[in-house]
N, C-alpha and C positions, 0 to 999 in steps of 0.2 A: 563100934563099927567104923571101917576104915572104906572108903569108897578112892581106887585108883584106876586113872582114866589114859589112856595112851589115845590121840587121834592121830592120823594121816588123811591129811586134806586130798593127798595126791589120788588113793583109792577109795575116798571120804568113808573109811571102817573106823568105826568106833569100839574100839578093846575095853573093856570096864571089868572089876573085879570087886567085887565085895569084900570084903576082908572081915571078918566078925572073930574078936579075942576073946573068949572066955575062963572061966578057972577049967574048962574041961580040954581047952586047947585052940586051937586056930583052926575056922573053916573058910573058905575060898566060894566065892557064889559068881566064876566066869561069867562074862555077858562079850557077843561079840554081835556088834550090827553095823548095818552098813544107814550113811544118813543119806537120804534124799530130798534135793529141792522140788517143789513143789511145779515148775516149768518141766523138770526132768517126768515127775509123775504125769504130765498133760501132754506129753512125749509118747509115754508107752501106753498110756489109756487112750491117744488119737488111733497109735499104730494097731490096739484091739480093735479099731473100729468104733470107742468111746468116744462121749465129749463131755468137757466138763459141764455142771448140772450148777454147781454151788461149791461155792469154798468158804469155812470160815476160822477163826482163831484159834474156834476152842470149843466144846462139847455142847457151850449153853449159847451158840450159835453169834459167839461175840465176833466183829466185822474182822478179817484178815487184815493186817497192813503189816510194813516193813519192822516193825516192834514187836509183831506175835512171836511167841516162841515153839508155836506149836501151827499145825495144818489141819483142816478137815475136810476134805474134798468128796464131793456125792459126784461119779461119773453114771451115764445113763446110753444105753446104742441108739 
């Protein structure tokens, strides 16, 4: 399995594609997303009417900081 990644920072879209070779041939597993900062999502959950509630690293509620790799934000009206 071959994972190939194209970013642009400029539209921050993440292009990814799976690549998997087997004796049966080559299959393609596309992945197109767009990344988001975590200020941008406290952006459009204020403009719902949202506020942030709780942010944290990672699923087992480890603390955010500039090293996480990951975001968990709880918003609340």
């Amino acid at each position: 399995m071959l994972d190939v990644n194209r970013y642009d920072a400029v539209t921050q879209i993440l292009d990814e594609n799976h690549v998997s070779l087997t004796k049966d041939g080559v299959r393609l597993g596309p992945i197109s997303c767009r990344l988001v900062w975590p200020s941008e999502m406290d952006l459009m959950a204020r403009i719902a009417g949202l506020r942030l509630v709780d942010r944290w690293g990672g699923w087992n509620g480890q603390p955010f900081t500039a090293a996480s790799g990951r975001h968990i934000n709880v918003y609340a009206r």
